[in-house]
N, C-alpha and C positions, 0 to 999 in steps of 0.2 A: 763598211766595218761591221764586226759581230755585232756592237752595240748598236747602231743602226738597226739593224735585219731583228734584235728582238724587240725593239721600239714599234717597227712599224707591223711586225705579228701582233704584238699585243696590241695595237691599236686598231689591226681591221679584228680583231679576235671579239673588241670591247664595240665596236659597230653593230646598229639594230641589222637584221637581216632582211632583205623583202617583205612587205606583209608585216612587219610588227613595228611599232611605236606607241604615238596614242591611239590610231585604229586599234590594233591587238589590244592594248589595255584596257578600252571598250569592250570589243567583245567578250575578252574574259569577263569584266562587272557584270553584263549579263547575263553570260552564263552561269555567276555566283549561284549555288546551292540555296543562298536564302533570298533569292531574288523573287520566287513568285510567292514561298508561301508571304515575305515583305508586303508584293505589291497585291495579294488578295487579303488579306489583313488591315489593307488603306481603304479599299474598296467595301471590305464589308461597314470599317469604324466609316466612312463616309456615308455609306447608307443608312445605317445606326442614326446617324445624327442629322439625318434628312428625316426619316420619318419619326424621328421625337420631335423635330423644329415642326413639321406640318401635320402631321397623323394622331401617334398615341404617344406620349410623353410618361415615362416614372416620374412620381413626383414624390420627394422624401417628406412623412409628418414629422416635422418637429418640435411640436408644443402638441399637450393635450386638452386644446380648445375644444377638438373634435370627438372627447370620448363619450360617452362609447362605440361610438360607430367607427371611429379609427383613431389609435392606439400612438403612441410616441413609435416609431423606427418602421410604423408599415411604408412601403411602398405604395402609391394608388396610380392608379394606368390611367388617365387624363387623357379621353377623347375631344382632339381638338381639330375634328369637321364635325360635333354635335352641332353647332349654329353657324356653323356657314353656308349654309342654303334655304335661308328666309327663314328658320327654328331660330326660338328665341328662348333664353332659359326658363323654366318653371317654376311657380311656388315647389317648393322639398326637392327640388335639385342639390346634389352635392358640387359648387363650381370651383376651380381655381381661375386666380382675377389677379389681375395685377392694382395695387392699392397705391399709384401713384396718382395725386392728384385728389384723394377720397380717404387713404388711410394714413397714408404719405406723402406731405405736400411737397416734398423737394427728394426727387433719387440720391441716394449716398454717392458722392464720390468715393474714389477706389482706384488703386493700382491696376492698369487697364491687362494686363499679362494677369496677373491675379483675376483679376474678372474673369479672363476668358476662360481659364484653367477650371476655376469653378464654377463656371457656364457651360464647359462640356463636361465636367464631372456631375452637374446636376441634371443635363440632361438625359444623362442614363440611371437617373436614382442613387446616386453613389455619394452627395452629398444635399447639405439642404439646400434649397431651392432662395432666389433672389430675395435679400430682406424687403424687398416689395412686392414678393406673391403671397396672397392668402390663398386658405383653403374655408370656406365656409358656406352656410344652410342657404339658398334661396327665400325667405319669409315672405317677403311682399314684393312685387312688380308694378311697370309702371300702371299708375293711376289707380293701386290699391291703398286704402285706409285702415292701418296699424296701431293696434294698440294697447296697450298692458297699465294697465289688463281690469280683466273684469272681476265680479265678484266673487268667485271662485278662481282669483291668480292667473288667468290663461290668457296666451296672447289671442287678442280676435284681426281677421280682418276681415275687412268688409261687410263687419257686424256678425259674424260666426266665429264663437270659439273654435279654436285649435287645438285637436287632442296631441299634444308632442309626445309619442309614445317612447322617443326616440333622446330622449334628456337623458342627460346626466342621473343616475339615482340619488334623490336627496336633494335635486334642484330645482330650485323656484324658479318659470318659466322668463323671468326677470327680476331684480331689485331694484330695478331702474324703469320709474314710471315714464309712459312716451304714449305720443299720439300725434302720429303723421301719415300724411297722404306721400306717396313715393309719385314723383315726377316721371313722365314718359319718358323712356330712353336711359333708367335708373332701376335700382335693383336695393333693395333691404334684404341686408344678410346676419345671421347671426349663429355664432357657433354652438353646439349642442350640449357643451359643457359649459352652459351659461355663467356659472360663477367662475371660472377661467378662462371666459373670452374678447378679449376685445376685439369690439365689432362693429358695426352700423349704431351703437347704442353712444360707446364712447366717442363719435366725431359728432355729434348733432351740433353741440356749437360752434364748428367749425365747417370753411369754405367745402360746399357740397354738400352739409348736413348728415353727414354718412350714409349718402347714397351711393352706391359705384355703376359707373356707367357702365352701360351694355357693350360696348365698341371695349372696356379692358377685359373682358373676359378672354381669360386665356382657353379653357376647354370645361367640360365635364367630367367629374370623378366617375367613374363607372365600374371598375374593378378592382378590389384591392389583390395586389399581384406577387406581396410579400408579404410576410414569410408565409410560407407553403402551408402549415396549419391556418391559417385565414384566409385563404382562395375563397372569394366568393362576388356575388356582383351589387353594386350598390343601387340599387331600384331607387325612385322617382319614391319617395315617400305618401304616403294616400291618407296624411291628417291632413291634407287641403282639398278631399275631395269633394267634398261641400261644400268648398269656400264659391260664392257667387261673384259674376263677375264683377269688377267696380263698377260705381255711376258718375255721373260726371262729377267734374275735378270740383270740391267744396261740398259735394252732398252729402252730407254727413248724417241721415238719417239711417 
């Protein structure tokens, strides 16, 4: 019958032909137009985020513990192979550390998608960094003797004042009198806007004594890399370069 014959037109008409189904559909996706700039776009955001995880990492400031040396909104480039081949950080090193265990005794819990999200937004400097990373001064290492201060207000260690050229203007190198020896495998740090920092000063009566181990150090500040008016590179400070080395653990002469 007629209705027959256009039943079965239309029905071989509406049949895939040789060669196309889901193979063809395939190969159209990838011949799509935005298939490679896609798939080099993954490839660079994946390298990105390989070498901030092991290499140089942006790290946003977001408190002005550190001024004047760095400023609320800089970026700083956080070399993280400075100590990984037997270097160990310095008195006047600029470090970022991770302060669990020392600044923070317990990591925040947190919405783990949340986390991640601004885990790779902080790894490119686009937001602030984990509420357990610092960024703060080197002061003292292991088995140096610290302490504020003398009679001219200056922290000493290892019985040499320290000229901090590098404070805060208007700040007293502490208000907070101390006198400790730092443990091997420990680090005394404090921020250079001392009357806005807490630091290795504020954990002393607490587990660790506010010392941060060597093993959290996340890297070395070493460039600020934003904003484009503040290019510059953050040098090894040179008020420690008299400091002698320590003596053994309790000589306190």
């Amino acid at each position: 019958m007629d209705t027959e014959e256009h039943v079965s037109e239309r029905d071989r008409s509406s049949t895939p032909e040789a060669g196309e189904g889901e193979g063809a559909r395939s190969v159209r996706f990838l011949d799509a137009p935005w298939r490679r700039p896609a798939l080099l776009g993954l490839v660079c955001a994946s390298f990105l985020l390989l070498f901030s995880t092991f290499v140089l990492q942006p790290f946003l400031i977001p408190s002005g513990s550190m001024e004047p040396t760095l400023n609320i909104g800089d970026r700083v480039l956080v070399n993280k192979v400075a100590y990984r081949f037997g270097s160990e950080p310095q008195r006047g090193d600029v470090i970022v550390f991770d302060g669990t265990g020392s600044f923070t005794q317990e990591e925040p819990a947190g919405n783990p998608v949340t986390g991640l999200v601004r885990w790779v937004a902080a790894a490119v400097g686009l937001a602030e960094p984990a509420e357990t990373d610092y960024i703060k001064r080197v002061v003292g290492v292991g088995g140096d003797r610290v302490v504020c201060c003398d009679k001219r207000g200056r922290v000493e260690v290892n019985g040499r004042p320290v000229d901090e050229k590098y404070l805060h203007p208007g700040d007293a190198p502490s208000q907070v009198p101390f006198d400790i020896v730092v443990p091997q495998g420990t680090l005394w740090v404090m921020g250079d806007h001392r009357s806005h920092s807490r630091d290795s000063r504020d954990h002393l009566g607490e587990p660790g004594g506010g010392m941060v181990p060597v093993d959290m150090v996340i890297g070395r500040a070493d460039w600020i890399g934003w904003p484009v008016g503040r290019w510059s590179p953050l040098d090894r400070s040179d008020a420690f370069t008299h400091v002698r080395a320590p003596g053994p653990v309790g000589a306190h002469g």
